[in-house]
C-alpha positions as CSV (number, residue, x, y, z in Angstrom):
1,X,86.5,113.7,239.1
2,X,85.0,111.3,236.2
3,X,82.3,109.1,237.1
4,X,81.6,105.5,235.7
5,X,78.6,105.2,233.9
6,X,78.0,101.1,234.4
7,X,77.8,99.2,231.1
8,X,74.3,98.4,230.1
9,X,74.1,95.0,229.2
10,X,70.8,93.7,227.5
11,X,68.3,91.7,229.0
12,X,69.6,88.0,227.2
13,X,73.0,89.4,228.8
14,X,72.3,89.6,232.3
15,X,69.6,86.7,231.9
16,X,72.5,84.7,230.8
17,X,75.2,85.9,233.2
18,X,72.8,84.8,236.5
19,X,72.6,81.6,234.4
20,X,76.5,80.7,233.9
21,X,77.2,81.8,237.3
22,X,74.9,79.2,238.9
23,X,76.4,76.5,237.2
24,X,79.0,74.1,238.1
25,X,82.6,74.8,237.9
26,X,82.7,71.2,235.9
27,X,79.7,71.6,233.6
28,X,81.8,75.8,232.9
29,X,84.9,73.9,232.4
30,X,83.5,71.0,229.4
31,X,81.4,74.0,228.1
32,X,82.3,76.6,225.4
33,X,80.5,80.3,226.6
34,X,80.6,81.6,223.5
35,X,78.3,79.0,221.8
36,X,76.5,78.6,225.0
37,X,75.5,82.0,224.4
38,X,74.7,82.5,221.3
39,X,72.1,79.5,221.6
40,X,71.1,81.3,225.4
41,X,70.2,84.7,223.0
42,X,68.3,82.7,220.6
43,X,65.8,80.6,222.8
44,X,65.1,84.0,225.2
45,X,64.3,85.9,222.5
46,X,61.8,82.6,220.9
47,X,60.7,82.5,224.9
48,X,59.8,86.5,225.2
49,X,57.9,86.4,221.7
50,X,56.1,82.4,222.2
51,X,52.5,84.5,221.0
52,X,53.5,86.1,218.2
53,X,55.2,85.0,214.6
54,X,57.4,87.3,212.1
55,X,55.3,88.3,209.1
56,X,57.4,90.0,206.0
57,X,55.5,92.1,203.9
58,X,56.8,93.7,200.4
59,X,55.0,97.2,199.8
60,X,56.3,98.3,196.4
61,X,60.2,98.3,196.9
62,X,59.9,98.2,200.5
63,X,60.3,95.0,202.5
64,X,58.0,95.4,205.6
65,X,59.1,93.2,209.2
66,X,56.5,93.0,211.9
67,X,55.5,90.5,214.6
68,X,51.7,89.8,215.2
69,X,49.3,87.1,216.3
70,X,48.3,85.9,213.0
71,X,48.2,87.7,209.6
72,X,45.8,89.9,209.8
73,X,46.9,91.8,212.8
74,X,50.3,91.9,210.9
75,X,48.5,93.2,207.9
76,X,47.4,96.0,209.9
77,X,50.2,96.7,211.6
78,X,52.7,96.3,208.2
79,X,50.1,99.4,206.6
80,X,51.0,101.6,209.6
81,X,54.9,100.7,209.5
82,X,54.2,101.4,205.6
83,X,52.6,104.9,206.4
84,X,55.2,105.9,208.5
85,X,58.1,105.2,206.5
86,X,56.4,106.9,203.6
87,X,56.1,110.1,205.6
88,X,60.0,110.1,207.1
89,X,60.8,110.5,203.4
90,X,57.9,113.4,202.4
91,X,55.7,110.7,200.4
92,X,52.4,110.4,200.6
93,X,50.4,106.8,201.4
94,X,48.9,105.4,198.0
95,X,45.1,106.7,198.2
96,X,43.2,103.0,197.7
97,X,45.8,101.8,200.8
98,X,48.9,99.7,200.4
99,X,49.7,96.5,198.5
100,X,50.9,94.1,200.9
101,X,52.1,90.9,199.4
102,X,53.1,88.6,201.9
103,X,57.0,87.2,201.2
104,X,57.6,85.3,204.3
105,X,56.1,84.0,208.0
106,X,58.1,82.5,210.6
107,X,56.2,80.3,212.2
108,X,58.5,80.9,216.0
């Protein structure tokens, strides 16, 4: 006999499924889902993050994401990503530390 493994929807998803069903059949027939989705995905996601920003970091050829309080916390946590990656791929860390140059902050 098979058994159904249930669909695992992300958090927005379900978030945004209790939302749609407690609305009024008027308001779900003027409305578009699809849009009202897509917008529903963006403001959770700005509402689960409201403490941090996105800091992007260039370290040599890599381009570096990370989300942190303010700079310097992403700094720090942009070296470790750095490290990391390095070592997946058998390289070592530069010696004196890495060069971030800061390319972009997002101010969510």
């Amino acid at each position: 006999m098979l058994m159904r493994i249930p669909k695992r929807t992300p958090d927005a998803e379900t978030a945004f499924n209790d939302w749609w069903a407690a609305q009024s059949g008027n308001f779900k027939t003027r409305s578009d889902k699809d849009d009202l989705l897509r917008g529903f995905k963006g403001g959770f996601a700005a509402g689960r993050r409201s403490k941090v920003r996105r800091f992007s970091f260039a370290a040599g050829k890599m381009k570096i994401t990370v989300w942190a309080a303010n700079q310097k916390v992403a700094k720090a946590r942009a070296s470790t990503e750095a490290d990391r990656r390095a070592r997946a791929i058998g390289v070592s860390s530069p010696k004196a530390g890495w060069t971030l140059r800061l390319i972009g902050d997002a101010g969510l």
